[in-house]
N, C-alpha and C positions, 0 to 999 in steps of 0.2 A: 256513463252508465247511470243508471237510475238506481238511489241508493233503494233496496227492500225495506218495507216500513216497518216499523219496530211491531214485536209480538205483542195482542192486546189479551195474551192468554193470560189470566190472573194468577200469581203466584201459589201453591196449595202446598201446604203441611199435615202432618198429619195431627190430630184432636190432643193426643198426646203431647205434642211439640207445643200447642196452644196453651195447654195446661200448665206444661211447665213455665212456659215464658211469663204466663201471670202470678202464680207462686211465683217468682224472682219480683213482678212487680210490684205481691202486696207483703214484700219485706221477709220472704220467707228466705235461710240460708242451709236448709239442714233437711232432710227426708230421711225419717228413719224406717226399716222397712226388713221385710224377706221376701227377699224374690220367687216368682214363682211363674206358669204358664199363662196365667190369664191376668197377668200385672206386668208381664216382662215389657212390655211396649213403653208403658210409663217409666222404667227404669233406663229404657234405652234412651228414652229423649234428657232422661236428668243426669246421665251419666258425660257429660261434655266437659273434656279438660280444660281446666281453667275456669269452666263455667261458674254461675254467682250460686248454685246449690250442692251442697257436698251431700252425697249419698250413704249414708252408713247401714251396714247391713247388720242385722243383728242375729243372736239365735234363737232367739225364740220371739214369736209375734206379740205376745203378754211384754217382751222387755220392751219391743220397737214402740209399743203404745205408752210404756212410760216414760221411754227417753224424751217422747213428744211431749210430754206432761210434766216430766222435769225443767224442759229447756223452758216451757212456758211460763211457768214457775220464778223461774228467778231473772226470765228477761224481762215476761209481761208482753212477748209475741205471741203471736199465732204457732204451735206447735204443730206437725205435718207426722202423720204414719202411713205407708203405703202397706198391703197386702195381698195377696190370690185369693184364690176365690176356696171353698170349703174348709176345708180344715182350719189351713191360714186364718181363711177371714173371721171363721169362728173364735180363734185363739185371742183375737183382738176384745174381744166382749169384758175379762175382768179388767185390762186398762180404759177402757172407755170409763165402764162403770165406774171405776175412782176416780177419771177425769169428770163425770156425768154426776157425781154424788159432791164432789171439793170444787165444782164452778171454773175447770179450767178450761182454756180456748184451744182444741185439740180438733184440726181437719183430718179427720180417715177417708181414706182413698182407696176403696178395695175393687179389687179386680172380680169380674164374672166371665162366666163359660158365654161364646158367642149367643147372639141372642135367636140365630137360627136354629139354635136348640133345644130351647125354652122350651119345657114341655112333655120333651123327646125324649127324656131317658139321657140327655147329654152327663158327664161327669159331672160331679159339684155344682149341679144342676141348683140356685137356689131363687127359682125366678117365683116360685109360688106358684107353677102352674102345675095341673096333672098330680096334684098331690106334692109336689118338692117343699124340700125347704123354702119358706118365705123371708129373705134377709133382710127386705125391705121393713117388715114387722119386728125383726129380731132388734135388729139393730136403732128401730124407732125406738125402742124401751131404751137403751144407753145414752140417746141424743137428744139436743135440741133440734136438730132439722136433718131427716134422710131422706134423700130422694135418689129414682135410677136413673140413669142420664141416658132414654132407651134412643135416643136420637143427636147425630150429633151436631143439631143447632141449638138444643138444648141446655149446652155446657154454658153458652151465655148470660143463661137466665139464672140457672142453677147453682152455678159455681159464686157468683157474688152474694145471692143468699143464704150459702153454706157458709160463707166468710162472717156476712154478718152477725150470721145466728152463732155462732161459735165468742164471736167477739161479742156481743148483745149485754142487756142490763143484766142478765142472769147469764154468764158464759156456761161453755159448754161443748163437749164435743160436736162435732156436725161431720156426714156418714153423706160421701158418694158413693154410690152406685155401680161400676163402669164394666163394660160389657167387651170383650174383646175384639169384637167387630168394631166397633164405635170409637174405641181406644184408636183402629188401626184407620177409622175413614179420613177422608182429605177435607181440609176444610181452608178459607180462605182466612190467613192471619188479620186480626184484627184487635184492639184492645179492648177490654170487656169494661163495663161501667162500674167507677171504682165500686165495692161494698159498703153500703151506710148503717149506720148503727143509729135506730133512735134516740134523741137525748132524754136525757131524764126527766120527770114529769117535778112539775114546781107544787110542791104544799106548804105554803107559809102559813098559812093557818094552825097547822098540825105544829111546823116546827116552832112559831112563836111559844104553843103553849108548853111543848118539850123543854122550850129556854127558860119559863117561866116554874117550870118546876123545877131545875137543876139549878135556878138564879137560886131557891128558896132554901135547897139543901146545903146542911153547915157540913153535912160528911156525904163525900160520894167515892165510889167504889165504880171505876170503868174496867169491864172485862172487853179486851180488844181480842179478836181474831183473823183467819186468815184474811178475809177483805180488805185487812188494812193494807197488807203486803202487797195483795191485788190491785187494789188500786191507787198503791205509789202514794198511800198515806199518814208516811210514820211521823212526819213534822208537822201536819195538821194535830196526829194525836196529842204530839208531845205537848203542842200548844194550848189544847184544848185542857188537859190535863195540869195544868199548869195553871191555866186562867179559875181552873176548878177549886184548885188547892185538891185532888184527887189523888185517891191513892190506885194502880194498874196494877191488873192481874191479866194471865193473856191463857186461851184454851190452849189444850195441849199441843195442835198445829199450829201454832202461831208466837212459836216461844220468842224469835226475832223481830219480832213489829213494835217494842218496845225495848230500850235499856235494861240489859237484866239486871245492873250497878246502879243502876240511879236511886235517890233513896224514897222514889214515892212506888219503886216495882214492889208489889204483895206475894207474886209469886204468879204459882201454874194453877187454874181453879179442872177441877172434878177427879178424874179416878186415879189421875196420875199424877197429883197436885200435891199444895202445900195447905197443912192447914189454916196458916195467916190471911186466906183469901176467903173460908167463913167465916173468921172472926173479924176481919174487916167491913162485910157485906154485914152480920149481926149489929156491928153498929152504925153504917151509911142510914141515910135518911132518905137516899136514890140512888138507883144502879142503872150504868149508862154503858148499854151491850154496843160496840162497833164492830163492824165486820162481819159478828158471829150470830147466828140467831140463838147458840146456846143449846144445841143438842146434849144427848145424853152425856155423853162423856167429857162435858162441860160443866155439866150440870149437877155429876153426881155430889152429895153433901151438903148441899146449897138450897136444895128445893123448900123447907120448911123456911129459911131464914127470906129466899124470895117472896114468898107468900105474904109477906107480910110488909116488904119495899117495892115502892112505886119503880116502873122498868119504862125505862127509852129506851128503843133498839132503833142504831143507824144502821140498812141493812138493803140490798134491794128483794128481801123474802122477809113476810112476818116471823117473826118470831116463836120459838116455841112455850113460850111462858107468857102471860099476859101483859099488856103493856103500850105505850105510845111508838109508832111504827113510823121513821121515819124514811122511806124507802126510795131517796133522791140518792142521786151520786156520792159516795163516802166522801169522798175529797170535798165537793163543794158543801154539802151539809157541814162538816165537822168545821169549815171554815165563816159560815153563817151562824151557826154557833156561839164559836169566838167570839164573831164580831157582835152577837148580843148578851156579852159580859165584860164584866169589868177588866181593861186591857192588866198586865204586868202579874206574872206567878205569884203562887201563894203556897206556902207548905204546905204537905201533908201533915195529917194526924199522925201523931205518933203511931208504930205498929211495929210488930213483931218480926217481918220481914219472912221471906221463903225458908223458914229452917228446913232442913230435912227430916224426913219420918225415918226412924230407926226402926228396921224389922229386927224381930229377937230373931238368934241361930233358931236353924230347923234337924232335925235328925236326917242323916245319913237316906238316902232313897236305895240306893242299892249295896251290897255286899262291900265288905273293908277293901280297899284299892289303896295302891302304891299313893305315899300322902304327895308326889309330885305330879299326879293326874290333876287336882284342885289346886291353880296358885294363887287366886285370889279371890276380890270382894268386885260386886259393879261400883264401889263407891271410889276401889284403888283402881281400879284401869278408867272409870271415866274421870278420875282426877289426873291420869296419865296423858289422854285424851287432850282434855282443857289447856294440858302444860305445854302440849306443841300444834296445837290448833293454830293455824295463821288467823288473825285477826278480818282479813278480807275473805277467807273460805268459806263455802257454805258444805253444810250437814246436811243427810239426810238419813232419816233414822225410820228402820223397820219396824217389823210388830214385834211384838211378844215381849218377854220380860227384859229382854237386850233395851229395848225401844223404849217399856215403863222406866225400866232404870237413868235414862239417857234424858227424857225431856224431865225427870224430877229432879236429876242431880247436874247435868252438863250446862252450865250456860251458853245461851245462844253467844255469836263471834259478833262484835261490835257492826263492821261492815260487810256480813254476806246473810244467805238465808239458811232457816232454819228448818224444814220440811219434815212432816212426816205425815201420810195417808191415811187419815184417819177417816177419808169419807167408804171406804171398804174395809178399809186395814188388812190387806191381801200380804200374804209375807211375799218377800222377794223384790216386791217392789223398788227399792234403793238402787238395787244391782243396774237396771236401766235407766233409771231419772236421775243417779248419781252421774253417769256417762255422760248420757244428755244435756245436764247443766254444767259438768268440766267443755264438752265441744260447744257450747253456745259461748261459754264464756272464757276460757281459757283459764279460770282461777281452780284454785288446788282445790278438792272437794272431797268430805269423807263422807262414806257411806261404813252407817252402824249397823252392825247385822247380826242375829244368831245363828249359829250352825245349821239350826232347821230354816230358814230363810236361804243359807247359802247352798244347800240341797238343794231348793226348788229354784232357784232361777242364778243359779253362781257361776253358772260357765258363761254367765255375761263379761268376765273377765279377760274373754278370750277374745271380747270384741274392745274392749278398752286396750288392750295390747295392742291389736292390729292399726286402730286409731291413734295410738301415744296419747291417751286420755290420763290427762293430770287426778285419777283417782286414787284416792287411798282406802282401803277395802280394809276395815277392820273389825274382823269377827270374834263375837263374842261366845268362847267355845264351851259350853255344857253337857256337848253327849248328848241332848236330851229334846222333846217341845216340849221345853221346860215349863210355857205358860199352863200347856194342857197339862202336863205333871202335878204344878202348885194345883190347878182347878183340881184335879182326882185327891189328890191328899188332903186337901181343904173341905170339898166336899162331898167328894162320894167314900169317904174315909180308906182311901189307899190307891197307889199308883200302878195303873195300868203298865205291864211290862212294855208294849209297845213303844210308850210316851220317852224310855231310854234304851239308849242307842250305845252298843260296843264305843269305846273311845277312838280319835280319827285323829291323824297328824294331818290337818287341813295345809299347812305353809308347807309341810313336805312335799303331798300331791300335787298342788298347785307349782312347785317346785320343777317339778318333775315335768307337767304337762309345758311350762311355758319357763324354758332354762333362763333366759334372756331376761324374767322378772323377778327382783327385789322382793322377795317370801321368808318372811320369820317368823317364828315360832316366839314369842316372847314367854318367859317363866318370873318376871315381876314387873311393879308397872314401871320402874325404873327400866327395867327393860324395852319395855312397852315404847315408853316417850321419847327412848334415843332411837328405837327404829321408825318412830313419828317421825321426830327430825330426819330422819337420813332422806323418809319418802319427802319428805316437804321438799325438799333439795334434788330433787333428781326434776324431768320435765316428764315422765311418762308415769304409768299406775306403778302400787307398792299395797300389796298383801301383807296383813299382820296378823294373828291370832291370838288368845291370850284366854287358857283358860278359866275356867269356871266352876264352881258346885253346884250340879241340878238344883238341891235341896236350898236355896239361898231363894227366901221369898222378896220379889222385887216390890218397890214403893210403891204397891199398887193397893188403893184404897179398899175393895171387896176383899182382898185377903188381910187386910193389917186390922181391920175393923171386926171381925167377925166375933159373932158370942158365941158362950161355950165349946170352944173351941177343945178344951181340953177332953170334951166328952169322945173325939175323934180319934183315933189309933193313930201313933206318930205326928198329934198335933199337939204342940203344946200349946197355953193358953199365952196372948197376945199381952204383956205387962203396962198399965198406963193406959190401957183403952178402956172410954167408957162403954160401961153394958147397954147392950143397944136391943130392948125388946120387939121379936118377931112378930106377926101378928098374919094370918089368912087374909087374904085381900088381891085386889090385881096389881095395885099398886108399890113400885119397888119401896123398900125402906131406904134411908140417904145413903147408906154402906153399898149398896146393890146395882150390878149394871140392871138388874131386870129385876119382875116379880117372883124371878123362877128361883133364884138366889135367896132359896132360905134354909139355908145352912144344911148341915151335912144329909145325905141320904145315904143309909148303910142300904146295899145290895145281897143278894143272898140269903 
């Protein structure tokens, strides 16, 4: 018999299948996501047991965008969120934006309504045509690179660019398109061409004279931030810092990119900092920005003492403040550098180091209460914190007075990361990028939160259960948005009822909802640090709580600075601050996040 010749019909998958296969090729192991109708196809192909991508579903699409932003965070991968198309996809916009604002490499993957209906009145219609929503446009404002994938040969061309520009000299999220029909076509497997990232452009010219003024300074003052973290450059710092004889200060997100022990650290510089980081810069002869270009909340305190020091910024963005811009790769600048100074460390100048700013007691904000509602200070429960913090954990810490209090007093953990969102400052944020970074990496991870953060996105907890996510969720409970609180009582002279909230057994509820997890109620921070320990020790998440006094003003520069404070009802006057004259102008004074901050406005 005549054997039948073998089939020359090409093998076909479907687009979906394709996608996934190359995510798996360019190192990705995680898709954090919620599922939905015009996204389900891409979750079908990523869902394969045993497969090399673990799927986690989340509840809320704001968490699924920071889990990807977290993981990115503390691996330095590509972080992956999937979505559906309207609602869904719209939910993704305030995680991009923090990933699109702090330079992190975040691929979103969102689903659309087939494209035979574009037009038409289909559901969640957002093709831009016939009047719909335009997603294309939306979503171009949170990213480096969106495009719609309306064909599916397309995915070749598109998909390695989206990579790139995510991973690029200024990372950033990168925003597919993907249409449900296209999602579902057949196409013939094939490997796509890896993604290229251009290298960084060479300016020795720039950086010789950068060398030649830092060679000249007897005192320098380096403020590092998160790009050092990002680009996997905290030994280059230390070297450089060392060849300087320099003393380090690091912005508020980037409390880990330096030894917070070492004895040339100065501290945290702007709103949530220490004052040893302008009294250090008042005497540098040059300030050498790495990582950070030194936004506002870097900046605050520091602007008059700038004005008047010569500024290097290593950075791939100019810089906010004037200055020599050296915008080559961190790693390799800060190592050309080096190597044009004189090799072997050299002290720092003597300095005062990070003391902490002591806020005076505040009055009562609401009505006499049982004195076991308030157990404590932020300075006892993050010293509770600090006493069972594993040494290789990483933090990540929310907004608001929880978060001021945490990067002024907590030190960062010798080997993990220190994170906090300051390119949005969205609260809630933790709750998904704490998750994120325990499943990327397996290490114990605490996430700092206040009460009003664990309102808005706290039933992420219910996904760290489901995953046995090594997190430890420890909230910091006030009743209250306390930051909005202090803001009313400071300067609109009194507290909006709204801003406090009935008191809540948070570790009860939590209790209740999820029997199976480890939830205390802590009532001192001795209490506090043994149910630290106990979560440190277990393998899956631990809930802790630990009250608070609304009225307890956190180390936050705009409130501890303010003049005439006493003119304010329920404000007493700040002891040891100097007076700091207001003046009409656009420009913020050094106490002020904004121009707008000049001091109290009575209503009514």
């Amino acid at each position: 018999m005549t054997a039948e010749p073998a089939s020359t019909t090409p093998v076909r998958v479907r687009l979906v299948d394709q996608l996934a296969a190359e995510l798996a090729r360019n190192g990705v192991r995680h898709v954090f996501g919620v599922g939905g109708a015009n996204i389900e196809d891409l979750f079908d192909a990523l869902h394969v047991p045993g497969g090399p991508i673990r799927v986690v579903v989340a509840k809320h699409e704001f968490s699924a965008a920071t889990m990807a932003d977290g993981q990115a965070r503390v691996t330095g991968r590509l972080g992956v969120v999937a979505a559906t198309s309207g609602g869904g996809a719209v939910n993704l916009l305030p995680g991009l934006a923090e990933s699109y604002a702090s330079r992190v490499p975040v691929l979103a993957l969102v689903g659309q309504p087939p494209t035979t209906g574009e037009g038409r009145g289909a559901f969640q219609d957002s093709s831009g045509r016939a009047g719909s929503l335009d997603a294309r446009r939306l979503f171009a404002s949170v990213s480096r690179f969106c495009a719609r994938v309306d064909q599916p040969d397309a995915l070749a061309e598109l998909l390695p660019r989206a990579i790139a520009a995510a991973r690029g000299r200024v990372p950033g999220p990168a925003v597919l398109l993907l249409p449900k029909d296209v999602q579902q076509a057949l196409v013939e497997p094939r490997a796509l061409a890896p993604a290229t990232v251009p290298a960084d452009p060479a300016d020795p010219v720039t950086r010789d004279r950068a060398a030649r003024l830092l060679r000249a300074a007897r005192r320098v003052l380096v403020i590092a931030g998160e790009g050092v973290a990002a680009a996997d450059a905290r030994a280059e710092l230390a070297e450089l810092a060392g060849r300087l004889g320099a003393w380090v200060a690091v912005s508020p997100d980037a409390k880990d990119v330096f030894d917070n022990a070492d004895a040339r650290f100065a501290g945290v510089a702007g709103v949530m900092g220490h004052q040893n980081v302008a009294d250090c810069l008042r005497r540098a002869d040059a300030c050498l920005l790495v990582g950070t270009r030194l936004p506002d909340l870097a900046r605050a305190g520091l602007d008059r003492a700038l004005a008047g020091t010569p500024v290097v910024c290593v950075d791939p963005e100019p810089p906010f403040v004037p200055g020599i811009a050296l915008r080559d790769g961190i790693r390799t600048t800060l190592r050309e550098l080096a190597d044009l100074l004189t090799p072997g460390a050299r002290p720092a100048p003597a300095h005062a180091g990070p003391a902490p700013l002591c806020a005076p007691p505040q009055p009562a904000l609401r009505a006499a209460e049982p004195a076991t509602t308030h157990a404590g200070s932020y300075a006892g429960a993050l010293a509770a914190v600090e006493g069972a913090l594993p040494a290789d954990a990483h933090v990540f810490v929310d907004a608001g007075n929880a978060g001021a209090a945490a990067i002024h007093l907590l030190p960062a953990p010798r080997h993990g990361r220190f994170v906090v969102a300051v390119g949005m400052g969205g609260m809630g944020y933790t709750f998904g990028a704490g998750i994120g970074a325990a499943l990327a990496t397996g290490r114990r991870t605490y996430v700092i939160a206040g009460d009003g953060s664990f309102f808005m996105h706290g039933m992420e907890v219910h996904t760290a259960v489901e995953q046995a996510a090594p997190v430890t969720f420890v909230i910091l409970n006030n009743n209250a948005h306390a930051m909005c609180a202090s803001r009313e009582r400071l300067y609109l002279g009194g507290v909006h009822p709204g801003s406090l909230f009935r008191p809540a057994d948070l570790a009860a509820g939590v209790a209740g909802l999820f029997p199976g997890l480890a939830a205390t109620r802590a009532a001192t921070p001795a209490q506090l640090r043994r149910a630290l320990l106990d979560g440190n020790g277990g393998g899956g998440p631990a809930f802790v709580t630990f009250d608070l006094d609304p009225a307890e003003t956190p180390p936050f520069l705009p409130f501890l600075a303010l003049p005439d404070t006493a003119s304010v009802p329920n404000t007493p006057s700040v002891p040891n601050t100097p007076s700091i004259a207001i003046t009409a102008g656009a420009e913020p004074a050094e106490h002020e996040e904004t121009a707008d901050d000049r001091g109290p406005v009575h209503v009514g």
